[in-house]
Wavefront OBJ file of the C-alpha trace (Angstrom):
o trace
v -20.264 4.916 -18.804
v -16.508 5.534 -18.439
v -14.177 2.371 -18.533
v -10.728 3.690 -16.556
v -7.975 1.223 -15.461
v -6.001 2.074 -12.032
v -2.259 1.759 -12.482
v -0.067 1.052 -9.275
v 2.082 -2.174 -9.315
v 3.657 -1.737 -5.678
v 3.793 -1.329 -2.762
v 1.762 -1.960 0.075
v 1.551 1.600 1.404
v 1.470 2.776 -1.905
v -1.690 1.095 -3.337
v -3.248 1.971 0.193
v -2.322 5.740 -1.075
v -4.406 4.319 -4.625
v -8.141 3.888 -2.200
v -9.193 7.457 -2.572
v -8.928 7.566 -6.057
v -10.640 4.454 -7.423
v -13.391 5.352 -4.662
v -14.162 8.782 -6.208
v -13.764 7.428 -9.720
v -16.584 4.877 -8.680
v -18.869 7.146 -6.740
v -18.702 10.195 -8.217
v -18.605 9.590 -11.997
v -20.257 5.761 -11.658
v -17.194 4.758 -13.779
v -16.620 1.003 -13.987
v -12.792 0.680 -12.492
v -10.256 -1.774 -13.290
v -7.254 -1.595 -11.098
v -3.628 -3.109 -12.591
v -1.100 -4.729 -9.872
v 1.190 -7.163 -9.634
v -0.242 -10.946 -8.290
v 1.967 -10.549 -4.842
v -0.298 -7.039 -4.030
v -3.251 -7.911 -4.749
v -5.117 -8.930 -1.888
v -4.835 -5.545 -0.771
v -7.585 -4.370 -3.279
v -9.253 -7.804 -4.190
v -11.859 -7.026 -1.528
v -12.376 -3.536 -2.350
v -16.116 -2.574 -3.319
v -14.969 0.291 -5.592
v -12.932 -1.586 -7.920
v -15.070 -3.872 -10.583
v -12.047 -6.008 -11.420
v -8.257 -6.235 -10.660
v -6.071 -7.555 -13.337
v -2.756 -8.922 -11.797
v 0.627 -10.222 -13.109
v 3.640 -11.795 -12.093
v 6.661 -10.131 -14.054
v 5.850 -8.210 -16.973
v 2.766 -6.293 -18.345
v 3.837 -8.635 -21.443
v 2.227 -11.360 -19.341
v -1.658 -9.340 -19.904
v -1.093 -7.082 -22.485
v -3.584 -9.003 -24.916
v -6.238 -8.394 -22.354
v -5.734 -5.173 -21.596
v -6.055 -4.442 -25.513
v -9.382 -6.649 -25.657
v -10.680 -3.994 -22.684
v -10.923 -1.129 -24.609
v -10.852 1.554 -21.959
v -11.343 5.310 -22.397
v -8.286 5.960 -19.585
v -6.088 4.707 -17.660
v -4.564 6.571 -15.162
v -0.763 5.473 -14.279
v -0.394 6.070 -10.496
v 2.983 4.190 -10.795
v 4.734 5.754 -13.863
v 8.201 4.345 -14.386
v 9.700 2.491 -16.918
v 7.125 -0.549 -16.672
v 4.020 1.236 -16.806
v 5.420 2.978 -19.854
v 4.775 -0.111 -22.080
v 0.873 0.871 -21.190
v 1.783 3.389 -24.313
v 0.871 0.354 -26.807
v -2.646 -0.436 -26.286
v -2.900 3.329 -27.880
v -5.327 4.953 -24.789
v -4.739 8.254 -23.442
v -2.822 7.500 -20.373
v -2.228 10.194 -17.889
v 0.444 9.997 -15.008
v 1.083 11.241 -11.302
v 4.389 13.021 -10.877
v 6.637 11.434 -8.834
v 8.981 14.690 -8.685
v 12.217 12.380 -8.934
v 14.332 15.047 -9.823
v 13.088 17.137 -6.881
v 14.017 13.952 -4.645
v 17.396 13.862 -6.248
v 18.302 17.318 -5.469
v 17.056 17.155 -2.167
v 18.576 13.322 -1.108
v 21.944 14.553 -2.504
v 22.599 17.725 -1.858
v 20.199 19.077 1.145
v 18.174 21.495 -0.794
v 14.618 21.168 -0.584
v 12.606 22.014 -3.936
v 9.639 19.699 -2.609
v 6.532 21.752 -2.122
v 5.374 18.732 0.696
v 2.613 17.729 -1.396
v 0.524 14.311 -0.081
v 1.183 11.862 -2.263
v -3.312 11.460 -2.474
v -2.853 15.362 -3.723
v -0.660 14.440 -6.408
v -2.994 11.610 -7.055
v -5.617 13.626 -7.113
v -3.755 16.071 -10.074
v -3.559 12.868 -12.422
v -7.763 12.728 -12.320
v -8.446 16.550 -12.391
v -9.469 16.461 -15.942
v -12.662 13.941 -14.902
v -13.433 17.055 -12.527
v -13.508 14.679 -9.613
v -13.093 16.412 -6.348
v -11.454 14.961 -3.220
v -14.213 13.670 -1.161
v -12.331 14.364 2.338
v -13.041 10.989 3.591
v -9.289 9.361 3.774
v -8.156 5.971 2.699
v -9.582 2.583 2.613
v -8.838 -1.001 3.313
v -11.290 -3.561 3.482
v -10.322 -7.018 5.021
v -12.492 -9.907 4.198
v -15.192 -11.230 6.383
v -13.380 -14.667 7.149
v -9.803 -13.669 8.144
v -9.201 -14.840 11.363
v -5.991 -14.567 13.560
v -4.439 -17.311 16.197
v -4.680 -13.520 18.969
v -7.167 -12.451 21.051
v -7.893 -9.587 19.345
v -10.296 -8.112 21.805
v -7.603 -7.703 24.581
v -5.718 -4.589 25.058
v -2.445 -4.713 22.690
v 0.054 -2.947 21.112
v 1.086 -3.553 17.465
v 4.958 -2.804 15.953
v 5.764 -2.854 12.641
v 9.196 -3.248 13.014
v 10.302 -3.879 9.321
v 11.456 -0.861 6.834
v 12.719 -0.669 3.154
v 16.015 1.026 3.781
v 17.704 0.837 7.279
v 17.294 4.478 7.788
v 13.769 3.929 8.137
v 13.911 1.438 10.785
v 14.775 0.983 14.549
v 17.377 -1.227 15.755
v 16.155 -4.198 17.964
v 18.290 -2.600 20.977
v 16.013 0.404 20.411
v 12.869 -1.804 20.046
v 13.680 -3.686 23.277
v 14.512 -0.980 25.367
v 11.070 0.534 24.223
v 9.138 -2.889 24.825
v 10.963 -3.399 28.165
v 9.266 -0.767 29.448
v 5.775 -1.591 28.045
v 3.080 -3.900 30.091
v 0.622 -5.133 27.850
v 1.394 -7.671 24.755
v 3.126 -6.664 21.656
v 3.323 -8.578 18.757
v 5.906 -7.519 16.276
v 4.694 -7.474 12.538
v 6.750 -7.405 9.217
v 8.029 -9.820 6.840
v 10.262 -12.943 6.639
v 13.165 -10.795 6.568
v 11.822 -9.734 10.114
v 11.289 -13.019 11.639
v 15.016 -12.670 12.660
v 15.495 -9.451 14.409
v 11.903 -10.344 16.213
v 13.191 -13.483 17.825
v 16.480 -11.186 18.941
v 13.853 -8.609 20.271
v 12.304 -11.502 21.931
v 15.161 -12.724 23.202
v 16.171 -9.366 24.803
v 12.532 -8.915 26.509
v 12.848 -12.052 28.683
v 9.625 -13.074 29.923
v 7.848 -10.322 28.614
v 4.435 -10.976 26.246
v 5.581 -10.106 22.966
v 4.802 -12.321 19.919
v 6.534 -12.657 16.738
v 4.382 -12.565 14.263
v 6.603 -11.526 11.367
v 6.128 -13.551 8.134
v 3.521 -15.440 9.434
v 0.650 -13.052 8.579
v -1.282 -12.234 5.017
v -2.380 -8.895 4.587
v -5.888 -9.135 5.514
v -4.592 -10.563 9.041
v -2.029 -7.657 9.519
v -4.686 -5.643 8.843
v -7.008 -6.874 11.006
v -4.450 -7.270 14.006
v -3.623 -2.711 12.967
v -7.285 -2.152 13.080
v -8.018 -3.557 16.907
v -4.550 -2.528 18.259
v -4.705 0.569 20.770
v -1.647 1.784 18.878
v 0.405 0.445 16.364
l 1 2 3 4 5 6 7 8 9 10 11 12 13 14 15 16 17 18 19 20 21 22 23 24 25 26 27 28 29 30 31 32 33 34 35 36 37 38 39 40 41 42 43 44 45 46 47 48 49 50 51 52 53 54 55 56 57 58 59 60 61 62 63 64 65 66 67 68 69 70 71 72 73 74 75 76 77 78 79 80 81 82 83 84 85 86 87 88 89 90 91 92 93 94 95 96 97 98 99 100 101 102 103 104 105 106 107 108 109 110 111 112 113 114 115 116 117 118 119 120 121 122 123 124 125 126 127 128 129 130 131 132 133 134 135 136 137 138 139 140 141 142 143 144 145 146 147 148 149 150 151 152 153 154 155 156 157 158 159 160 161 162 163 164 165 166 167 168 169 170 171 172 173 174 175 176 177 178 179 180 181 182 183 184 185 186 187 188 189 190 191 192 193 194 195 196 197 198 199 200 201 202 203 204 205 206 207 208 209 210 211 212 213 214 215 216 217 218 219 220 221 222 223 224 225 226 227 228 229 230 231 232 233 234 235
């Protein structure tokens, strides 16, 4: 029975992108899976069936390096691959990487021409395990939330989430945006995204007088964002 570990430190999105892959790894070649992430990520695949044990740290690989070596697995597949994941090259298994096409981004980020091919990030994935002769099994991404998370929101009402958070400002709306949107919206909204959100929330809030819309930003784990995305109408 193959032994693989799962590389992808961060981020959210990301290791959502990772679900496919440990999931055909586990069902199609019965492969015991150990997925590597860092300690603030891993509640997304904690509860994941497909996934026999996640090995987390806070800073370095340094930190678990020992017990990786005491593992003795027959591959791990990188699904990170930068300069972090490269110290995997110690414990002396045959590692094989995704390509993140950097170079491609460069070109494209800086001077407007497009080399990208517009590959899913799951088909590139999906290159780093075609040696196992795994196939993609069609069936999309996971994300399983545990059975007790519970959420101070009627879930079962008729609600819209926003995620109104983004890791570069280009990616993001601006709260006048948000509130002109939600201003013309009649049904309750509560805003998701992280402390860094709480702010511009309260400022939508406060621009959306007496309208239902909750702030939820920073106040959430994972499990309970998730759970609030999976009975929204539309998020």
């Amino acid at each position: 029975r193959l032994k693989i570990l799962v590389v992808r430190f961060s981020s959210i999105g990301d290791i959502v992108l990772t679900t496919p892959i440990v999931r055909m790894l586990k069902k199609q070649l019965n492969s015991e899976v150990h997925f590597l992430t860092k300690q603030v990520n891993s509640d997304l695949v904690i509860n994941n069936p497909y996934i026999d044990t996640v090995i987390i740290f806070r800073e370095s690989i340094s930190e678990i390096i020992d017990k990786l070596k005491n593992e003795n697995y027959d591959y791990i597949i990188d699904l990170h691959n930068n300069i972090r994941s490269q110290f995997l090259l110690a414990l002396g298994i045959p590692i094989t990487r995704y390509s993140k096409s950097n170079f491609k981004k460069f070109i494209y980020m800086n001077f407007g021409v497009n080399y990208l091919d517009n590959e899913h990030v799951v088909d590139r994935y999906m290159k780093a395990i075609s040696f196992l002769n795994v196939k993609n099994d069609g069936k999309g991404l996971d994300y399983f939330i545990s059975n007790d998370t519970q959420v101070a929101f009627d879930v079962r009402q008729d609600f819209i989430a926003w995620s109104i958070g983004g890791s570069k400002i280009q990616k993001k709306l601006s709260t006048d945006h948000i509130s002109q949107v939600c201003r013309k919206i009649d049904m309750p909204i509560i805003l998701l995204g992280g402390e860094k959100e709480k702010f511009e929330a309260e400022q939508v809030i406060g621009n959306c007088s007496a309208r239902n819309i909750y702030n939820l930003c920073g106040r959430l784990s994972l499990d309970q964002s998730a759970l609030i995305i999976k009975n929204c109408m539309m998020l």
